[in-house]
C-alpha positions in Angstrom: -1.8 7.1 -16.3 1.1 5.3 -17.8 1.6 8.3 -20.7 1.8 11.0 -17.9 3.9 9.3 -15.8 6.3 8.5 -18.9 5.9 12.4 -20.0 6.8 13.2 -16.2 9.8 11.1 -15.5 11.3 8.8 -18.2 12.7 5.3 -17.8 10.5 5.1 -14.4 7.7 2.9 -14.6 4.4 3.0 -12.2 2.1 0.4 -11.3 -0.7 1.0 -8.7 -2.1 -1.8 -6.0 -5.3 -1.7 -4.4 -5.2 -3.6 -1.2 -8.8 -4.1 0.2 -9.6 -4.3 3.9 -11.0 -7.5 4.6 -14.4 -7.8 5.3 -14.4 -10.0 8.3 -12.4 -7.0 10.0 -14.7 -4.8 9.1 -17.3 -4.9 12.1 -15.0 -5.3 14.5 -12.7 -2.7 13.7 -15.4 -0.8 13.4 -17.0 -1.5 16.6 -13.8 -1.5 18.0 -12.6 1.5 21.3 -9.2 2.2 19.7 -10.2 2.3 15.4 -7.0 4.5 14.9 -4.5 2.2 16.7 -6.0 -0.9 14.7 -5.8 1.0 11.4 -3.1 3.0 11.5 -1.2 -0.8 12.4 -3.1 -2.2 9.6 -2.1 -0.2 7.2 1.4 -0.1 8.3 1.3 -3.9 8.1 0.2 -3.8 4.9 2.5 -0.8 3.5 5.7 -3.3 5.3 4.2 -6.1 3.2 3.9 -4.9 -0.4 7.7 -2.9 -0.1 8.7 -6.7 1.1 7.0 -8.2 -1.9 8.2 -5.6 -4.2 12.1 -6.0 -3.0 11.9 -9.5 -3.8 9.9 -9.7 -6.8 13.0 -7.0 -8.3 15.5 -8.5 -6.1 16.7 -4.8 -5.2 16.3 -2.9 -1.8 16.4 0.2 -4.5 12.6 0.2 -5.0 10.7 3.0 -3.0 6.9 2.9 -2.8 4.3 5.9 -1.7 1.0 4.8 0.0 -2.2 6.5 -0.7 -5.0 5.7 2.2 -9.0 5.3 2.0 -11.1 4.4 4.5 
């Protein structure tokens, strides 16, 4: 992965994240009437939360970040 994206776009470097639901949210999202409302503000939630931990850890509002989903 690194040598593509070095090959692809130079002096930018990638790192990927996993962030896995947690399993006591599981069930009851699951089980839950409204599943897209609760995801779809989960994973905002958590997309808000790595940018925020990414800005701080470079100091820099610069850094951009795309968000792949799984469920």
């Amino acid at each position: 992965m690194v040598k593509n994206g070095v090959r692809l776009f130079l002096r930018v470097s990638y790192q990927q994240f996993i962030l896995i639901f947690p399993e006591q949210l599981r069930i009851p999202f699951h089980n839950h009437s409204n599943k897209k409302c609760l995801y779809s503000g989960f994973m905002v939630l958590a997309e808000a939360c790595l940018l925020e931990l990414i800005q701080a850890h470079f100091k820099t509002d610069a850094c951009e970040i795309t968000v792949s989903v799984f469920i």
